[in-house]
Every structure is written in structure tokens, then in C-alpha cells.
Residue frames relative to the residue before (quaternion, step in Angstrom):
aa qw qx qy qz dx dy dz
X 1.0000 0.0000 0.0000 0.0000 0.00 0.00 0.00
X 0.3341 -0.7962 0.5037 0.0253 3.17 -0.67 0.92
X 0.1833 -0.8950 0.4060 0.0250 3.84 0.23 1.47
X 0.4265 -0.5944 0.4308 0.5284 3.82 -0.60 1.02
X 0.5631 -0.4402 0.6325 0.2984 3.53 -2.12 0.11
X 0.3622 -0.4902 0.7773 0.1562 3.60 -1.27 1.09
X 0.4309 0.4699 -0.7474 0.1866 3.20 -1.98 0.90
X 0.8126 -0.4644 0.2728 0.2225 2.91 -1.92 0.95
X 0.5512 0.7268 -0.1707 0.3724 2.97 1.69 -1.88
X 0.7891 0.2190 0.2059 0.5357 3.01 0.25 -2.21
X 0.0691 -0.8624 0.5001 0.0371 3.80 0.73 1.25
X 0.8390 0.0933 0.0050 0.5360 4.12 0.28 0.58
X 0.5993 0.6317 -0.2608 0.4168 3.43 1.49 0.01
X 0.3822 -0.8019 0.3261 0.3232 3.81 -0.58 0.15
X 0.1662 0.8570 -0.3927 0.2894 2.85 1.31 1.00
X 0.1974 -0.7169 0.5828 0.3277 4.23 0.06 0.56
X 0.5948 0.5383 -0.5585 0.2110 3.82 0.45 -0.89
X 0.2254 -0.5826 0.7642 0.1604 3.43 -1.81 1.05
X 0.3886 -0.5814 0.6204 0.3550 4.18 0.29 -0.19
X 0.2823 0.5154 -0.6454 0.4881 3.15 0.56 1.88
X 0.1830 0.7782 -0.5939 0.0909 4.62 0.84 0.62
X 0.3005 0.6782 -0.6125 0.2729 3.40 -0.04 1.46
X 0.2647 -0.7935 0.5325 0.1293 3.91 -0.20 0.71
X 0.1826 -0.8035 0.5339 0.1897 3.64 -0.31 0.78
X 0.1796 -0.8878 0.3535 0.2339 3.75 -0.16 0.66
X 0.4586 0.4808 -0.6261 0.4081 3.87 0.98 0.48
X 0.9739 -0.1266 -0.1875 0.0183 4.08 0.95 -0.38
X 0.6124 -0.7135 -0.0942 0.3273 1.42 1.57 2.59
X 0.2348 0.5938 -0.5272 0.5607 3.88 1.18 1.15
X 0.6760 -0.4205 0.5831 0.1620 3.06 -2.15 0.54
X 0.3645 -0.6306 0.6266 0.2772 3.56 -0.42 0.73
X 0.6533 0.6909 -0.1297 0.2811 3.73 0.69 -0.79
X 0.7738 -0.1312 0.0459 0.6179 2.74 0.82 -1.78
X 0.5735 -0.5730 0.3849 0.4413 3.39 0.93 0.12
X 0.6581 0.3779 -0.4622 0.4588 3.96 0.49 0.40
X 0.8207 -0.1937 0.3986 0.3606 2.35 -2.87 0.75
X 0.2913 -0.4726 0.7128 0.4287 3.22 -1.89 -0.70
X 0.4480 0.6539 -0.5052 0.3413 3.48 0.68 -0.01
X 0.6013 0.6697 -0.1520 0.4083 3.20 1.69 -1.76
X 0.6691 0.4356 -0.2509 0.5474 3.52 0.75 -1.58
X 0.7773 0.4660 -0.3070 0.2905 3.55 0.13 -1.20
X 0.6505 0.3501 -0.3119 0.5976 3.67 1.46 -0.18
X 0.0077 0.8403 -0.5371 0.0734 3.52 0.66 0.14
X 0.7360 0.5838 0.1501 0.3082 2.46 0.08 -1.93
X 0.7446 0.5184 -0.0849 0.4118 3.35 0.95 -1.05
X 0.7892 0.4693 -0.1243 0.3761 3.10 1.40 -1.59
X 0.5039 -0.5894 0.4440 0.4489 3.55 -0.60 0.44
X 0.8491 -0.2477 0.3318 0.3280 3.16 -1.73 -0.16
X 0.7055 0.5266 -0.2217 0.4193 3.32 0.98 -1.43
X 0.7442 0.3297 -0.1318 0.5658 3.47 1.00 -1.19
X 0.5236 0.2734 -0.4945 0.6376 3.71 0.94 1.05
X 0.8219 0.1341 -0.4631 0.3033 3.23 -0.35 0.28
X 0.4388 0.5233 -0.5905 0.4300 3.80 1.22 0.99
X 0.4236 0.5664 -0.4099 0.5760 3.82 1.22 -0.56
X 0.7632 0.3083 -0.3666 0.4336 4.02 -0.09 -0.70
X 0.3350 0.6206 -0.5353 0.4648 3.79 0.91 -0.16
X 0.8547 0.3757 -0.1087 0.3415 2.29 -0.88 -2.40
X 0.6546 0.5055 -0.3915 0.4035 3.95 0.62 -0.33
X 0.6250 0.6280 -0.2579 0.3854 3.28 1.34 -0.90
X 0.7042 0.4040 -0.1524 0.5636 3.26 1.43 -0.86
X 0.4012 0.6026 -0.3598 0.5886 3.34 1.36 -0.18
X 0.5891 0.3337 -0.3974 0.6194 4.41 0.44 -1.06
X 0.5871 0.7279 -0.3096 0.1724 3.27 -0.19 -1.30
X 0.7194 0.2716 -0.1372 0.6244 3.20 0.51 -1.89
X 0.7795 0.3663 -0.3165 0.3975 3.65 0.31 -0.57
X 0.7115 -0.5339 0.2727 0.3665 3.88 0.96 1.43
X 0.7107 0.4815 -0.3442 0.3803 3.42 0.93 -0.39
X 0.3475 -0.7171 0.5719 0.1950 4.01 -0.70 1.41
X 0.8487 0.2042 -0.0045 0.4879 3.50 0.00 -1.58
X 0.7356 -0.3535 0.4635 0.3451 3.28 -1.90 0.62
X 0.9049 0.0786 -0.1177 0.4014 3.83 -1.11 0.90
X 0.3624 0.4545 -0.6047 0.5444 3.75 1.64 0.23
X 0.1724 -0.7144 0.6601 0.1554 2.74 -1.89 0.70
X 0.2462 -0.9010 0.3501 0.0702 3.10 -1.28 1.22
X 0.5437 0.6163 -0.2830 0.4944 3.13 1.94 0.34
């Protein structure tokens, strides 16, 4: 199961953004929240289903890159 992100930003919402909008360019994710801009910029758009495959794929996205919790930073 796949729980909404806590952040200041997005109080109860499944939004990953912490208002950390810094793009990292060797792999090209958010330094922040871990999405594409392709991701952020459709936000919005996708249903439920395709935000919470975007929160996967983000989850594993902190993951590989050393970072466990919300605002460690792993880059």
C-alpha cells in the first residue's frame, strides 16, 4: 500500500513535492521530490491510478539514490 507523503506544502494530499524544485541534471528528477518534470507538470492531470504509480516509481527513485525519509538528502 502505498501512503500519501506528509509535507508542509501538500498537508494530507498525495503529492511527494516538499518545495525542495531543484532538478538534478545527470538524473534529471527533482532533488525534492524525486519526479520527471514531465511528472510534476502533469500532476495534476492524472487520475489516482497514475499518481500513485508516479509514488512507486518515486519511492524507488529515493531509495536507489540512499535517501530513506522525506528531506534526508541523498544527492
Amino acid at each position: 500500500m502505498i501512503v500519501p507523503f506528509q509535507n508542509k506544502k501538500n498537508p494530507g494530499g498525495l503529492s511527494p513535492c516538499i518545495g525542495v524544485c531543484v532538478m538534478d541534471e545527470e538524473t534529471e528528477w527533482c532533488k525534492g521530490c524525486y519526479r520527471t518534470l514531465e511528472e510534476i507538470t502533469t500532476w495534476r492531470r492524472l487520475t489516482l491510478v497514475e499518481q500513485r504509480k508516479v509514488l512507486l516509481a518515486v519511492t524507488h527513485r529515493r531509495l536507489s539514490a540512499g535517501r530513506t525519509e522525506e528531506g534526508e538528502q541523498g544527492f
